[in-house]
VEXKEDREN-885809 format. One line per field, with one value per residue (C-alpha): residue number from 1; z, x, y; residue in one letter. Coordinates in steps of 0.2 Angstrom, whole numbers. Example, Ala and Ser with C-alpha at 12.3 -4.5 7.8 and 13.67 -1.06 7.14 Angstrom:
// VEXKEDREN-885809
num	1|2 $
zz	39|36 $
xx	62|68 $
yy	-22|-5 $
residuo	A|S $
END
This chain:
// VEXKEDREN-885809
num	1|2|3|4|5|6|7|8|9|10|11|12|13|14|15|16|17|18|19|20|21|22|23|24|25|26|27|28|29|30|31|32|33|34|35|36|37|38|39|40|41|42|43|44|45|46|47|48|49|50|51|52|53|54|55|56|57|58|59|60|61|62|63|64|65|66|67|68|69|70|71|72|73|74|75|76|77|78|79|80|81|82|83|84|85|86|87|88|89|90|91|92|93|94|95|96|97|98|99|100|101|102|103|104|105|106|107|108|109|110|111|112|113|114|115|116|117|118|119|120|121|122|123|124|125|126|127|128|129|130|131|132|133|134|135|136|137|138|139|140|141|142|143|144|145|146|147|148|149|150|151|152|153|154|155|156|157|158|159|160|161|162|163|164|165|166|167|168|169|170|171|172|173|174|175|176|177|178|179|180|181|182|183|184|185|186|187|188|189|190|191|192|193|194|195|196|197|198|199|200|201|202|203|204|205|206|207|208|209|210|211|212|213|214|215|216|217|218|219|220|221|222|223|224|225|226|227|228|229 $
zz	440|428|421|407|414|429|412|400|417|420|400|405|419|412|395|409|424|433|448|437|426|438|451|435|431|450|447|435|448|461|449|443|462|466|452|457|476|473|464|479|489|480|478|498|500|487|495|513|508|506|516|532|539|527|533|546|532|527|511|517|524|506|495|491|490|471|475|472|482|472|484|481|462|448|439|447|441|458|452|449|433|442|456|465|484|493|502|517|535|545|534|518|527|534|528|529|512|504|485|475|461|450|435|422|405|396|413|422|435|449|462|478|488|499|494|502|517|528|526|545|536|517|526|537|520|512|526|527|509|512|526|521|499|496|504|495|480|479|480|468|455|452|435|436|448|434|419|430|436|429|438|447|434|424|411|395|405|422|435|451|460|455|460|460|464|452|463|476|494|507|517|507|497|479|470|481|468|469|471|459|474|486|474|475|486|488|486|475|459|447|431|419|412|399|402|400|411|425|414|415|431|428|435|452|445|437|450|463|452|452|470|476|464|473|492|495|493|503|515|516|517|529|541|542|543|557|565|564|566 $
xx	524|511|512|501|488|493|493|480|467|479|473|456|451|460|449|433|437|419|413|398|413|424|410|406|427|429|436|448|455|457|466|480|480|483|494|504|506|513|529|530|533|545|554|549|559|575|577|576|592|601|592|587|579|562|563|548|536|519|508|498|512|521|505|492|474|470|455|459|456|448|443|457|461|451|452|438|441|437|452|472|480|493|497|512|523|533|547|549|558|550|531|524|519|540|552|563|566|565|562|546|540|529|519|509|507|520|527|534|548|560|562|574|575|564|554|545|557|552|567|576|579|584|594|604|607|614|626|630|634|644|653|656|657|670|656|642|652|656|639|632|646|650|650|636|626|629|622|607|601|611|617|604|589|580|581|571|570|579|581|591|579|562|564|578|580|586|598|609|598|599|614|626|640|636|652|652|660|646|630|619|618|613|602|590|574|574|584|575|585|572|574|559|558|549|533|542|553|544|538|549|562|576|567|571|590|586|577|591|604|594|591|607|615|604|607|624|615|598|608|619|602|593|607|603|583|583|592|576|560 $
yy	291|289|307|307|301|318|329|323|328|345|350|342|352|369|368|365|373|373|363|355|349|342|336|323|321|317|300|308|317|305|296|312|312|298|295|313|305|291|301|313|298|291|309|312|293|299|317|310|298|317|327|319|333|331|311|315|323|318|319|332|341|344|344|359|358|357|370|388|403|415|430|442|436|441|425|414|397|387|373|374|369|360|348|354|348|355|344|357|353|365|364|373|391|392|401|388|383|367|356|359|348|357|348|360|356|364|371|359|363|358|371|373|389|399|416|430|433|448|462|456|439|445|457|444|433|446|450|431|430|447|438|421|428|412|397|406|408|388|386|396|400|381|374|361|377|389|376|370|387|402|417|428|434|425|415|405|388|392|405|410|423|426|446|456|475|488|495|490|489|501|502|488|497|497|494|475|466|452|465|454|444|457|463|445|448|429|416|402|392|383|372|371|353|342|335|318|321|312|297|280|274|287|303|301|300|317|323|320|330|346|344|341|353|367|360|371|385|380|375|392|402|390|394|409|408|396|411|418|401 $
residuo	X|X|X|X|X|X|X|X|X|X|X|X|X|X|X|X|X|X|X|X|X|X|X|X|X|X|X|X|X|X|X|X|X|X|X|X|X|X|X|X|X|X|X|X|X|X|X|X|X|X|X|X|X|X|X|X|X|X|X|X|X|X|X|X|X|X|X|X|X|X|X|X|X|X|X|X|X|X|X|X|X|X|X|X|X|X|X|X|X|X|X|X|X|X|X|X|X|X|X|X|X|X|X|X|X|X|X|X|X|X|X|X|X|X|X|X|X|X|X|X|X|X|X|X|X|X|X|X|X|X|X|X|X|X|X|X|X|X|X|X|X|X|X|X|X|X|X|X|X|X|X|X|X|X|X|X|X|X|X|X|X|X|X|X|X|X|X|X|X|X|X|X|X|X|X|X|X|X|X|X|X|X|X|X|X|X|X|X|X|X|X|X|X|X|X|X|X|X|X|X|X|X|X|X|X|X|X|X|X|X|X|X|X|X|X|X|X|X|X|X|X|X|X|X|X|X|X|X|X $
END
């Protein structure tokens, strides 16, 4: 993936982020996209060989329009300052959860997980993880789990949750032993990486590890969201 070429447009368009700017850039753009599309294919080809289920997926099914919607935000800048995809089995807008490439300048990431789930869902993943605590534990409390992502809550460079609540939620026992994990209101992992980390032949190794490293623990929430799709 030619990722400095994907970044040095990214810094382009967030220092001039206006149409008249990027109506004249265009070509710059169709080049970071093109550029960014060609590694979500390749990453769409390497997932596919673990996780057969996102074989059938297209480029418009796991990549976002680059155009912003600005009518509920207060920040009006019409584009993104990112190109993201979203490797998702059941599609982008599903609960269903999935792998998301993110590349920002300075805030690249790797993602696995899903997020928002209406309170019937959250609540059945917390009673599975209650249920079946040894599976979800071998999943989520493993070595190379624990150095990738961490334990739930954030950290500098990596996360497990992206909100948690304060207390324990309604109608679980709140001396559980493992409550930190009743206490995610989603389940999502993330790794920040370099902005290099997508340049030369070895991403797509790197790339792999994360992913598969996280896939116990999609695949343990998945199975109770499809309960539910």
């Amino acid at each position: 993936m030619n990722v400095k070429l994907i970044l040095k447009f990214l810094n382009d368009v967030a220092a001039n982020n206006n149409r008249p700017w990027f109506q004249a850039h265009r070509s710059d753009y169709l080049a970071a996209k093109e550029a960014f599309e060609a590694g979500v294919a390749q990453a769409m080809g390497r997932v596919a060989d673990f996780d057969p289920s996102i074989a059938h997926l297209t480029m418009s099914d796991v990549t976002y329009r680059f155009y912003r919607d600005t009518r509920f935000s207060p920040d009006k800048s019409p584009y993104k300052r990112h190109l993201g995809a979203y490797l998702a089995a059941h599609g982008k807008k599903a609960f269903h959860g999935g792998y998301y490439i993110h590349i920002e300048p300075g805030q690249c990431m790797l993602a696995c997980g899903t997020y928002y789930l209406p309170m019937n869902i959250l609540t059945a993943c917390r009673n599975e993880i209650m249920a079946n605590i040894d599976e979800w534990l071998r999943a989520v409390a493993n070595p190379d789990f624990l150095r990738l992502f961490g334990r739930p809550g954030k950290g500098e460079r990596k996360g497990f949750g992206l909100e948690h609540l304060k207390k324990c939620p309604a109608g679980f026992p709140a001396d559980y032993a493992h409550i930190d994990y009743l206490r995610m209101k989603d389940y999502c992992c993330w790794v920040n990486v370099d902005d290099d980390f997508f340049e030369g032949d070895k991403w797509l190794d790197r790339m792999e590890q994360v992913f598969t490293t996280a896939k116990p623990m999609l695949d343990f929430i998945n199975g109770v969201v499809d309960d539910y799709e």
